[in-house]
Structure formats: structure tokens, C-alpha cells
C-alpha positions as CSV (number, residue, x, y, z in Angstrom):
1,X,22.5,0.5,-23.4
2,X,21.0,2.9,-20.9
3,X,22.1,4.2,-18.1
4,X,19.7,4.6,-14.8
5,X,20.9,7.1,-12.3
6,X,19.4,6.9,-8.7
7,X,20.2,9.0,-5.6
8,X,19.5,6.3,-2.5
9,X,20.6,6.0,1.2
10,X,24.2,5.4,1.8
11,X,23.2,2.6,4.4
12,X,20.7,0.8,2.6
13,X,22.7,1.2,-0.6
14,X,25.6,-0.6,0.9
15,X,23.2,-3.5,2.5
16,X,21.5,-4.2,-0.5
17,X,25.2,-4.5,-2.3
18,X,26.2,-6.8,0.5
19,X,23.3,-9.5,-0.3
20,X,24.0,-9.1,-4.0
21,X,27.4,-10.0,-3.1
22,X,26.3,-12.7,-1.1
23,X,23.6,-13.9,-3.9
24,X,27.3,-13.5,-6.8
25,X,25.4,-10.7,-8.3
26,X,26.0,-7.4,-9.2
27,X,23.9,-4.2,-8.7
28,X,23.7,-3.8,-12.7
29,X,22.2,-7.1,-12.2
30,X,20.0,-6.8,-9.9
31,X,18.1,-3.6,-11.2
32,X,17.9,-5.4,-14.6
33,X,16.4,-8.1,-12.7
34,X,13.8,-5.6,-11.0
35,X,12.7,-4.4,-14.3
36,X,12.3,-7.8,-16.3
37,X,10.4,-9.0,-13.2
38,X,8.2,-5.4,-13.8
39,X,8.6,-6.0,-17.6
40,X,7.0,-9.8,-16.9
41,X,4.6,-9.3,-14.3
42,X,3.3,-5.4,-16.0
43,X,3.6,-4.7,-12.0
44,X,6.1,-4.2,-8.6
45,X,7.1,-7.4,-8.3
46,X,6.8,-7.2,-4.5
47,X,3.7,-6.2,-2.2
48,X,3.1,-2.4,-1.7
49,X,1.6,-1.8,1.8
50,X,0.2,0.9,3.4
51,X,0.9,2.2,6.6
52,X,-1.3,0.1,9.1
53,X,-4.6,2.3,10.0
54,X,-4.2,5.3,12.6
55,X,-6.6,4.7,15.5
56,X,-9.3,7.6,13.5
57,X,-9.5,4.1,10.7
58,X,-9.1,1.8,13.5
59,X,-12.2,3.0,15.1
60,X,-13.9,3.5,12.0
61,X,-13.7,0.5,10.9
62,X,-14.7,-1.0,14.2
63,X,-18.0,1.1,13.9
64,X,-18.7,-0.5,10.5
65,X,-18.2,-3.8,11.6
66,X,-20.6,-3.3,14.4
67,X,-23.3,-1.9,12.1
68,X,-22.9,-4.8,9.9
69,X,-23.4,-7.1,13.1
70,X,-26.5,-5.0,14.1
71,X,-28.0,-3.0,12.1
72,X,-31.2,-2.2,14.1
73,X,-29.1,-0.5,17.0
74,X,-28.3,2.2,13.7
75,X,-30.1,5.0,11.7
76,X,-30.6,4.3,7.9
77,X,-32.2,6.4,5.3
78,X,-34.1,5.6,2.0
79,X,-32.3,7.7,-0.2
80,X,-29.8,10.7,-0.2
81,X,-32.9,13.4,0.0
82,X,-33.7,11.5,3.2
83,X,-30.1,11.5,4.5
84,X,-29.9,15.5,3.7
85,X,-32.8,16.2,5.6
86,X,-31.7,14.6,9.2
87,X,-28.4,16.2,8.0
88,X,-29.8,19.8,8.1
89,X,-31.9,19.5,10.7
């Protein structure tokens, strides 16, 4: 046996151990549960999210949906040497 030592948040230490109550489980359990599920699926068993985009993205994104939608009102260039040129100039 191993032992797995964690330093966590009093609050959301004490939450989580109230739902394992809740659920007749132990914390023991529960992290051994965590990692068979990681074991089994060779991932976090949950979905990792980003933060949602800061309005810099959001706009950006925005921009490259409207070129996609119309691509004539836009500049595009044949190649990179093309690009560096209306860069530098």
C-alpha cells in the first residue's frame, strides 16, 4: 500500500467528504476511485475547461468568422514572401 498526501482547501475538503458520506464512501475510496477511473480511461475522467475567451479572443474569433463569411471584403496573399512584403511596407 501507498500512501498519497495532498494539501487542499479546508472548505472544499470538508464538502467533498460530506457527499462521500452521503454516497457511504470514504475519501480512501474515492481517490482510489479517481485513479482506476484515470487507470481505465488512460485520461481525467472529467472534462478539463478553459476559462471562457477574454473579449481580445472574443473579438478575434468574431473577425475570423466574418472572413470566412466574406472573404472578398479581406486581403489575402499567395504565399509568406508575399505576406512579408505588405508587412514591411
Amino acid at each position: 500500500m501507498a500512501n498519497v498526501n495532498v494539501r487542499i482547501n479546508n472548505d472544499i475538503k470538508a464538502n467533498a467528504e460530506n457527499v462521500f458520506k452521503r454516497l457511504g464512501i470514504t475519501p480512501t475510496t474515492a481517490i482510489t476511485l479517481f485513479y482506476n477511473q484515470v487507470i481505465r480511461t488512460n485520461s481525467i475522467p472529467f472534462e478539463l475547461k478553459a476559462d471562457v475567451p477574454n473579449d481580445t479572443t472574443k473579438k478575434a474569433i468574431s473577425e475570423l468568422d466574418d472572413m470566412k463569411k466574406n472573404p472578398d471584403k479581406y486581403k489575402s496573399y499567395k504565399n509568406v514572401d508575399e505576406l512579408m512584403e505588405a508587412l514591411n511596407n
